[in-house]
C-alpha positions in Angstrom: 0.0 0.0 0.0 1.5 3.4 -1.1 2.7 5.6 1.7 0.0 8.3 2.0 1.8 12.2 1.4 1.2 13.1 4.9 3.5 10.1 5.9 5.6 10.9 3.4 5.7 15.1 4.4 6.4 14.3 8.6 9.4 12.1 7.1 10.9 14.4 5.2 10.1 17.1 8.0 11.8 15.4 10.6 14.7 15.1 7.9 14.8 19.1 7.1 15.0 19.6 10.9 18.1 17.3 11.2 19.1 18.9 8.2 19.2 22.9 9.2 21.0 21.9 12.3 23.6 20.6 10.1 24.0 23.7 8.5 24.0 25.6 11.5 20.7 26.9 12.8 19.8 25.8 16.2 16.1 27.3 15.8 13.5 25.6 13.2 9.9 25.7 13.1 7.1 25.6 10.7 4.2 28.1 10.1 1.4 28.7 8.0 2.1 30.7 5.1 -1.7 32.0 5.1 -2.5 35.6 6.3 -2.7 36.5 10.0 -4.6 39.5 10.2 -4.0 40.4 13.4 0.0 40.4 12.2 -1.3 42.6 9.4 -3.0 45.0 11.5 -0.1 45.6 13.9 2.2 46.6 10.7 -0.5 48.6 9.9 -0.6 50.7 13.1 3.2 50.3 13.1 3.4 52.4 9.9 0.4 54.4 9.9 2.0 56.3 13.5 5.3 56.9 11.6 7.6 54.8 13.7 9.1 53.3 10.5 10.8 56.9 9.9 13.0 57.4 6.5 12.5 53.9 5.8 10.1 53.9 3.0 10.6 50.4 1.8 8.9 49.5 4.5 6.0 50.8 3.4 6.3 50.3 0.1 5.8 46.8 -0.4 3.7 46.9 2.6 0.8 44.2 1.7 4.0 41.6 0.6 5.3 42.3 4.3 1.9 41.3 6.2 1.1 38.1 4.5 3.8 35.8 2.6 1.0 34.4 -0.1 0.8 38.0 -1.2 4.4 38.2 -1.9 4.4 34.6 -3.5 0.9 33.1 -3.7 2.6 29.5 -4.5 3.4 29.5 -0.7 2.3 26.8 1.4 4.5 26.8 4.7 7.1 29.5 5.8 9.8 27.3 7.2 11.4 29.8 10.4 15.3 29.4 11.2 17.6 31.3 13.6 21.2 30.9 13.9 22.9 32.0 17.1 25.4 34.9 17.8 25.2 34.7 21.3 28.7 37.1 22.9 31.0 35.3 25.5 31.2 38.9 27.3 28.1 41.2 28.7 28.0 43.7 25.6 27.2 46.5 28.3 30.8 46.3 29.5 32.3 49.1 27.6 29.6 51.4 28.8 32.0 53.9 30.5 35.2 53.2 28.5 35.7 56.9 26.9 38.4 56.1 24.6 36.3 53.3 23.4 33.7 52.3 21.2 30.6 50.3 21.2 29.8 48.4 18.4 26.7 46.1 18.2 27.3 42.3 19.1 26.0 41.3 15.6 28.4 43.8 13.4 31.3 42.4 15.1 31.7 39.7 12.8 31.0 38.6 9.3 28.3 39.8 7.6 25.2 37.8 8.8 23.5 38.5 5.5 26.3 36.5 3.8 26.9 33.3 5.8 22.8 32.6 6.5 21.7 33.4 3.0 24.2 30.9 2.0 23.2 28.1 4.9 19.2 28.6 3.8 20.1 28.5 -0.2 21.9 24.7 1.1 18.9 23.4 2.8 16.8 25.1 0.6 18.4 23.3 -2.7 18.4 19.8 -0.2 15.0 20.3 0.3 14.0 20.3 -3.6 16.5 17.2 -4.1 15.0 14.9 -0.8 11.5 16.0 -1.8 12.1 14.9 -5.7 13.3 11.8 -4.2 10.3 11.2 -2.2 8.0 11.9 -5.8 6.8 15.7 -4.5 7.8 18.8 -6.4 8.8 21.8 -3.9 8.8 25.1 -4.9 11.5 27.4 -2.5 11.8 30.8 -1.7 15.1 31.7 0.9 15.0 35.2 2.5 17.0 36.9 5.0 16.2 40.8 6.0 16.9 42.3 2.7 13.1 41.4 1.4 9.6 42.1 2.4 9.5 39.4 5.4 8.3 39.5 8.6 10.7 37.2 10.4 10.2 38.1 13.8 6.2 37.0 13.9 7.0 34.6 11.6 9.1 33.0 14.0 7.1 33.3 16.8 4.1 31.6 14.7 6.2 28.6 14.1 7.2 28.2 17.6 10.7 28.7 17.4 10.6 32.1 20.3 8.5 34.6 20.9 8.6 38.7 20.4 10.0 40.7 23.5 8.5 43.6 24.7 11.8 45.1 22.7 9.9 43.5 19.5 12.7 41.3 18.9 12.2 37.5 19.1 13.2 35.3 22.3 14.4 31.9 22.6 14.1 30.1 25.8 17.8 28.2 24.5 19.6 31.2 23.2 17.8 34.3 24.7 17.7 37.4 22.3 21.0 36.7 20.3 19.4 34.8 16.5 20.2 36.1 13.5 16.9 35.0 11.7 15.7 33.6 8.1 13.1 31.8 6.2 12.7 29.4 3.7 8.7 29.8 1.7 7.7 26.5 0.1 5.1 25.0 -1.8 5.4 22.2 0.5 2.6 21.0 2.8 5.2 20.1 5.9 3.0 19.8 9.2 3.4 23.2 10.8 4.0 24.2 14.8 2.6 25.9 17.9 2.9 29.3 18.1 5.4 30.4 21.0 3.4 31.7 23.9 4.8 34.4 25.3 7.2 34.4 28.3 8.0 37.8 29.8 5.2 37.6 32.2 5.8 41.6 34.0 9.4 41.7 33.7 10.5 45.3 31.7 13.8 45.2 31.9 14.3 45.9 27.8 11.7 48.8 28.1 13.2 50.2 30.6 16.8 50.4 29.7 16.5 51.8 26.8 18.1 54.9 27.0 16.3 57.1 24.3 12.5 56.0 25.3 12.0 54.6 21.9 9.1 52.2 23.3 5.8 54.1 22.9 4.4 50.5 24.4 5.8 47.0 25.1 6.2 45.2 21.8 6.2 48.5 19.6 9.6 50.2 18.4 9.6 53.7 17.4 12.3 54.0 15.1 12.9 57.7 15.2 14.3 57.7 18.8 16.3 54.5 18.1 20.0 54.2 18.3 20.2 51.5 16.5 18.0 53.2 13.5 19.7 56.3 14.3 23.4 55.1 13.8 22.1 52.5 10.9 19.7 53.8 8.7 19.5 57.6 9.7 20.8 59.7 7.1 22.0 63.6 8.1 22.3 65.0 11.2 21.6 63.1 14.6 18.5 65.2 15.8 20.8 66.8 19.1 18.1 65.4 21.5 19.6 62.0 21.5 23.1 63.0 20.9 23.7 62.8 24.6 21.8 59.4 25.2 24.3 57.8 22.5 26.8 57.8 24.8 29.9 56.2 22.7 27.6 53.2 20.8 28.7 54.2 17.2 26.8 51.3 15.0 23.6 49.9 16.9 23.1 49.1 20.6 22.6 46.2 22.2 20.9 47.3 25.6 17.6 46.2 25.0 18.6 42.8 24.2 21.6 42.5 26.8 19.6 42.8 30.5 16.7 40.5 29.1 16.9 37.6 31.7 16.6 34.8 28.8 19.8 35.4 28.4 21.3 33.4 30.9 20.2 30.8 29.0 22.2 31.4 26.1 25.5 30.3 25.2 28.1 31.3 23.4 29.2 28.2 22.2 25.5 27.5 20.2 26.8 30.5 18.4 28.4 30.1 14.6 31.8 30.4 13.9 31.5 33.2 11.4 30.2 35.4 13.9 33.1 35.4 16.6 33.8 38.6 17.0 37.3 40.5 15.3 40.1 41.7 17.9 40.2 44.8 16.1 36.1 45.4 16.6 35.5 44.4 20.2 36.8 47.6 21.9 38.0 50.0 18.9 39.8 52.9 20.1 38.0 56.4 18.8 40.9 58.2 18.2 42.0 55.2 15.3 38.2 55.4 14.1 38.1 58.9 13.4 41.1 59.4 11.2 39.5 56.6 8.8 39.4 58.1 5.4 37.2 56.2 2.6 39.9 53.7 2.0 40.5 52.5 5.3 37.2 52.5 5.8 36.7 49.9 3.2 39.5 48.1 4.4 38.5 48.2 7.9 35.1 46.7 7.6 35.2 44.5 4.1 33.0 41.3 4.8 31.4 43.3 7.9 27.7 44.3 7.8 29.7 48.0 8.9 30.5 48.6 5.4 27.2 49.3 3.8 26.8 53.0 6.1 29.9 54.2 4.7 32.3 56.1 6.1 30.9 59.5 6.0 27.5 58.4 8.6 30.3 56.3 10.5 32.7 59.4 11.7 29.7 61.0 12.1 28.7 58.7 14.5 32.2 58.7 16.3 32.0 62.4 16.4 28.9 62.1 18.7 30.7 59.4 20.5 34.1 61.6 21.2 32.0 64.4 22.1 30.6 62.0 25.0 33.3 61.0 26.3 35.2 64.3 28.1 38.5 62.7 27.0 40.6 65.9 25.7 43.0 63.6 24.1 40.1 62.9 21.4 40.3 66.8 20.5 42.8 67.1 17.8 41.3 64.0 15.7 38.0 66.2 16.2 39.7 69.2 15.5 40.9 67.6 12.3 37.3 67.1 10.6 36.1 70.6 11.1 36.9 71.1 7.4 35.6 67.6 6.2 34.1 68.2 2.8 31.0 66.4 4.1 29.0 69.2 5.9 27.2 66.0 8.3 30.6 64.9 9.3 31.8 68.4 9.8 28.9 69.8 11.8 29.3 66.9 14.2 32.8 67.7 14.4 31.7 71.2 15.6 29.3 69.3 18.1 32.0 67.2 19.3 34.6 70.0 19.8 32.0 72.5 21.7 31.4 69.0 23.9 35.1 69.1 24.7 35.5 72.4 25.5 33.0 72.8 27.8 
């Protein structure tokens, strides 16, 4: 008697899930690719108050974003993966190192884009081949941040964590350190539990945030985050939050660093690629700032760092230097008063009237 295709689908589920640990995820779960309107609605709300900022793709391909059929109707199951970066050190360490700067957990290795779009394009072409074998045709789609996917509540629908009150997804194994991805396929692979929520009243992320950028638990306003701020903002940093950046100079980890799932985390789940460089785990400002465009390049080729540039980079360690009260920073500061980008040189005049003072 023929093996029926359900049969046939939990085999070659359980295989997959052997299958992505292999390649180096130690988070997999299955969801359905149909819409969830209630995920729908929160982007909604999430855009219609603004808190996207400057970043109009968000909005722009808004309807692919809420529900994964939209963006490829063929879609039957949105296959959820996270691979760990968990640090060996508490990221909050350099907090009050002047001469130093803070760069995000996550930048301080290779490009995550890179080694997880290649590990899902593996078990994405392995999938297609074992699914051949077993007589079923499987369409894939891989995806990792740089398209219209919501891979936080897509996550959390196929059970693999659940989102913080800092928005960003939890694991109960590896805390709030998973570089996340999904595979879309026409497949019909039995799907999971959604994650229920485990933060109970604990606010810890909320309230260490040190620009306020949570309007309300689970909701990110993007215009008063660092991270956003250091990242994505182009121009000046709006002088309210110069302060509050202390000497963070790509991203900021405090949100994610204090949440207790942490402890549960360890650094040895995490991928090789992702080990952080010497050169990036406590950079000294005075070496940052005198980067010109080529050492820039240099610095940071195969680091996610790069794609700024190195004009919003100085900028950022201008507002950093001008933090720290350490005089020694004032001649590299000095030094791009004339920079021919008017961003880099107005936060140089920042940064020296800081110094001064």
């Amino acid at each position: 008697m023929p093996e029926s295709d359900g049969v046939v689908l939990s085999r070659l589920r359980e295989k997959m899930l052997q299958r992505a640990k292999g390649e180096g995820f130690v988070a997999v779960g299955i969801a359905d690719a149909a819409t969830d309107p209630a995920r729908a609605d929160h982007l909604a709300e999430w855009l219609d108050a603004g808190f996207h900022a400057t970043m109009k793709w968000m909005e722009g391909r808004a309807d692919q974003r809420a529900a994964p059929q939209t963006l490829w109707p063929e879609a039957r199951r949105v296959i959820a993966l996270g691979m760990s970066y968990a640090p060996a050190n508490d990221p909050l360490l350099l907090a009050e190192a002047a001469d130093r700067a803070r760069i995000s957990v996550y930048a301080q290795g290779r490009d995550y884009h890179d080694v997880v779009k290649k590990a899902l394009k593996r078990l994405a072409r392995w999938l297609v081949e074992e699914a051949k074998a077993e007589g079923l045709d499987a369409g894939v789609k891989v995806f990792v941040d740089t398209a219209p996917v919501m891979e936080k509540p897509l996550g959390e629908a196929a059970g693999i964590g659940w989102q913080g009150k800092h928005s960003n997804l939890v694991s109960r194994s590896h805390g709030s350190w998973l570089f996340l991805g999904a595979i879309y396929t026409t497949l019909d692979l039995p799907v999971d539990q959604p994650h229920a929520h485990r933060c109970g009243s604990c606010r810890r992320c909320l309230d260490a945030c040190p620009t306020d950028a949570f309007p309300r638990e689970g909701v990110v306003d993007a215009r008063r985050c660092i991270s956003y701020l250091t990242i994505e903002h182009h121009g000046p940093i709006p002088h309210e939050f110069r302060e509050a950046m202390g000497n963070r100079i790509y991203g900021c980890d405090d949100c994610l660093a204090v949440c207790p799932w942490n402890s549960f985390a360890s650094a040895a789940a995490a991928n090789r690629a992702f080990l952080p460089r010497a050169e990036l785990v406590a950079p000294r400002l005075a070496e940052l700032l005198a980067l010109d465009d080529k050492g820039f390049r240099s610095l940071f080729s195969g680091s996610p760092i790069k794609r700024i540039g190195r004009n919003r980079f100085v900028r950022n360690c201008l507002i950093a230097a001008g933090n720290s009260g350490d005089q020694s920073l004032s001649a590299p500061v000095a030094a791009l008063l004339s920079d021919p980008d008017p961003v880099v040189a107005e936060a140089a005049e920042w940064a020296t009237a800081r110094l001064t003072l």
